[in-house]
N, C-alpha and C positions, 0 to 999 in steps of 0.2 A: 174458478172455485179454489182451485190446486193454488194460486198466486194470492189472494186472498187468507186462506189459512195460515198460509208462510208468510203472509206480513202481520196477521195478529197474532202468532206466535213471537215474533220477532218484539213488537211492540211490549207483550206482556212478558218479555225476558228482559226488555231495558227499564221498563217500570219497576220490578225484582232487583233489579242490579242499581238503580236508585233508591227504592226506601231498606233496601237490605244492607247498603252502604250507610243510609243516617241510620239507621236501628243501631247499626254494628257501633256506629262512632259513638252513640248519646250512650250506648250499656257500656262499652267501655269506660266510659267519665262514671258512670254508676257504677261500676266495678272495682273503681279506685277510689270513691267516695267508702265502697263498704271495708275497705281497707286501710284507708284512713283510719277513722271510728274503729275499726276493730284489733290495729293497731295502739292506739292510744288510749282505749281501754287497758288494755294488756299491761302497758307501760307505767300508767298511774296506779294500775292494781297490784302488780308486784314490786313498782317500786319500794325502796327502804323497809323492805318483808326480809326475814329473815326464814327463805325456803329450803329446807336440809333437803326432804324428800319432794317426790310427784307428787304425794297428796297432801303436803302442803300447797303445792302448788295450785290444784285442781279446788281445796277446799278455800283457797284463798280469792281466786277468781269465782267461785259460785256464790261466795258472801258477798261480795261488789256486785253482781249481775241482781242477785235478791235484792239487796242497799237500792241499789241504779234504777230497777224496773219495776219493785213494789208499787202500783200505782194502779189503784180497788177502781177508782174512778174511771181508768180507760182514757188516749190518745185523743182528744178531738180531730173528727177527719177534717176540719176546717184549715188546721192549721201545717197539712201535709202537702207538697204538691202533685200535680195529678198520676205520676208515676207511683210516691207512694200511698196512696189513695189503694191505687190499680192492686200495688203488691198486696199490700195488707187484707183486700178486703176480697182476694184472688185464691184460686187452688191451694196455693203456696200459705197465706193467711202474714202473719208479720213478719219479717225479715229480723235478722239479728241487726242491721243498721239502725232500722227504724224505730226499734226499741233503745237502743241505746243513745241514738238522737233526740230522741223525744221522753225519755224516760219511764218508760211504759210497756204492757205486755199483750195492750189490747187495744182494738177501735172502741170508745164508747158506741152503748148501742148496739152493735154487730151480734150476728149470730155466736159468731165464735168468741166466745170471751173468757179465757181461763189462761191462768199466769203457765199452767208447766210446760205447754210444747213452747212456748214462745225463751222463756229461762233456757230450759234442754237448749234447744236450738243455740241461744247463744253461746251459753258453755262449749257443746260443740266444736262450733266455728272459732271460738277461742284455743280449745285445745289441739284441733286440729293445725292451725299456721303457729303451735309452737311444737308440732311435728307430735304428739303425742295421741297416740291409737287411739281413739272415743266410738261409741256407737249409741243409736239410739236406744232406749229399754222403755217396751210398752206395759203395760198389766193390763190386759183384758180380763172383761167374766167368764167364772168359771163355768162348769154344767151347771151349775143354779143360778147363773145369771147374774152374779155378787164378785166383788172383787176389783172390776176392770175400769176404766178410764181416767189413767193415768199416766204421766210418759217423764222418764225419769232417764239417765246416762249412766254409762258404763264406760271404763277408761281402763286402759291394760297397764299395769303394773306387779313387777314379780311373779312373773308367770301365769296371773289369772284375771279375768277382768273383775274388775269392784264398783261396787252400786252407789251413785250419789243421784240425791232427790235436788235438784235448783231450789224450786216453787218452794218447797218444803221447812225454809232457811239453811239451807246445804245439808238436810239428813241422811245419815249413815249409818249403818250399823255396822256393829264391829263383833269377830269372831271368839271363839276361845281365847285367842293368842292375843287379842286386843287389834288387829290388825280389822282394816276395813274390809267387810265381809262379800263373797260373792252371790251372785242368784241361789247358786245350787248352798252353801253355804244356811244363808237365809231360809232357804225351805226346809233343811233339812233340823231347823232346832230354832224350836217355836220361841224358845228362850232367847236366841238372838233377834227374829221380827220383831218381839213385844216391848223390844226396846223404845221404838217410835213411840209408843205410848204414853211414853214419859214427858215428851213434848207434845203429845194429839190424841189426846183419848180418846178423840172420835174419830181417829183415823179409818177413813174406809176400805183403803185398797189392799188386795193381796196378793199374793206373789204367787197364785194358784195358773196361774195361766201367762208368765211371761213371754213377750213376743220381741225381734225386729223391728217390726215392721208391721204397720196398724193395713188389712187391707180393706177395712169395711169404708174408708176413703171413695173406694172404687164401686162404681155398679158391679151387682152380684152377676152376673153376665160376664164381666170382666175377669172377676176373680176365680169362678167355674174356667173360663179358659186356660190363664193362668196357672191352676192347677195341674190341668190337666195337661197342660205342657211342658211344666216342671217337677210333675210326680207331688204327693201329699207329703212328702220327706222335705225335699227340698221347698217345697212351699212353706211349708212352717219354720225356714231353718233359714230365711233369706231375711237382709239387714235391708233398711232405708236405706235407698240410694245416698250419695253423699250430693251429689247435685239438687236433691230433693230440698235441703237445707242452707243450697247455695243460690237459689233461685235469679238472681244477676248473674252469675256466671253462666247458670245454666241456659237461660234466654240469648245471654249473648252467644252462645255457642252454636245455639241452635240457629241464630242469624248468620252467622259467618257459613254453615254447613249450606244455609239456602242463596247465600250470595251466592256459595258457590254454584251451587245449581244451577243459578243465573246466569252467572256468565260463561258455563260450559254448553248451554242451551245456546248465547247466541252466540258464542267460538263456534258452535257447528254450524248456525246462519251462515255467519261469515265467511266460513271455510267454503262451504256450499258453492257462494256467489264469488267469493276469489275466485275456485274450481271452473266455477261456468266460463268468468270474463276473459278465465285465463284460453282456456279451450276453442273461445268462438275468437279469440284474439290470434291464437294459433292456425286457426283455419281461412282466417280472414288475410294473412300473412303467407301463406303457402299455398300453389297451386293447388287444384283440384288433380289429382293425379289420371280424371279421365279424360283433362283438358290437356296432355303432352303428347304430341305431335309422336304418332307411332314410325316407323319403318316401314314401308311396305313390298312387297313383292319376295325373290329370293335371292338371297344374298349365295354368292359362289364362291366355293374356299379354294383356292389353287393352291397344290403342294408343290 
């Protein structure tokens, strides 16, 4: 039984350390596929711009990503292969590649279909590999249920972070100083939110409840746990992971952790059975120490 367990362990360790090695290898080709595209976004988008500040910068790429991804109609998933198929239509929902490859913010069809995490996201991933601080900005409902599902970016400049809408056509709102405004900014002078107005008078959302990080994603089970292990402070106070948004990297990462597992599973098979061949090869090589021919009688010592 004992010989048996240890050879289907063994087996389902070199099974691991084979599809953990083509996982590893196919997300890495996909890892630099999302690098490409989001490279060369970058490059067409700022090229011959005349950007003084970051927020040219930032409002110049969320006008290209809106230009790029406007597209009401939705992605045909016919025309994806079956990887982005999986992404898109996955936890994760569309990739900043897949949008930017196909020109789009959505699967036609699909449950999920709304231009702002897919925008957000890309912006993001943009700003991030040009090394500039971003984070996700959700609007959840208030106590009256009004206000929330929304997910808009925040990017740190001059000491505060500042609000840009993608979905929105890059909407901002700007403060006293003319300067692009922050959350707490924004709430606190109704005169600056009601600028949106101007371009969306039916704007619905508000800045009654901003968040990080959306947890109603997760079963309520999960997020009661969560809490409770991070305390109600630091629960409300926590960002989207950054891998949440990099969803190739993240998979691949998480393959390369379980190769590892793999092949430290069967390094100890191995070791194991080196151990033993080595031991019974040693014993098989050297007398039996109860098979040497003793002394017997008494031996007389003369002085």
């Amino acid at each position: 039984m004992k010989l048996v367990l240890s050879r289907t362990y063994r087996l389902i360790a070199i099974l691991g350390c084979l599809f953990f090695t083509v996982s590893s290898v196919f997300l890495y080709i996909k890892v630099q596929e999302r690098n490409a595209y989001m490279q060369g976004f970058i490059t067409v988008s700022l090229s011959n711009k005349t950007l003084l500040t970051r927020d040219d910068t930032v409002l110049t790429l969320a006008n290209s990503i809106y230009s790029l991804t406007k597209n009401d109609y939705g992605v045909e998933l016919q025309k994806m292969d079956w990887y982005e198929r999986f992404e898109s239509t996955f936890f994760f929902n569309m990739s900043s590649t897949v949008a930017l490859k196909y020109g789009g913010y959505g699967v036609r069809g699909h449950y999920v279909f709304g231009p702002c995490g897919t925008m957000s996201r890309t912006l993001l991933n943009a700003l991030w590999d040009l090394d500039i601080p971003a984070r996700k900005l959700q609007l959840l409902n208030n106590q009256y249920g009004k206000g929330g599902g929304h997910t808009m970016v925040e990017y740190f400049d001059n000491g505060k972070w500042k609000v840009i809408a993608p979905s929105d056509q890059a909407q901002i709102w700007r403060n006293q100083k003319g300067e692009i405004a922050s959350v707490a900014e924004i709430q606190s002078d109704r005169a600056i939110f009601n600028q949106v107005y101007e371009r969306y008078p039916q704007f619905p959302y508000l800045f009654d409840n901003p968040r990080h990080i959306n947890w109603s994603k997760l079963p309520v089970w999960v997020q009661e746990s969560i809490k409770t292990i991070l305390g109600e402070e630091r629960f409300n106070k926590m960002e989207t992971p950054r891998w949440y948004d990099h969803p190739r990297q993240a998979i691949f990462y998480a393959c390369l952790f379980f190769l590892g597992v793999s092949l430290f599973i069967l390094g100890l098979y191995y070791r194991n059975s080196l151990y033993k061949i080595v031991i019974k090869s040693i014993k098989s090589t050297i007398p039996n120490i109860n098979t040497v021919p003793m002394f017997k009688g008494k031996t007389s010592i003369h002085v």
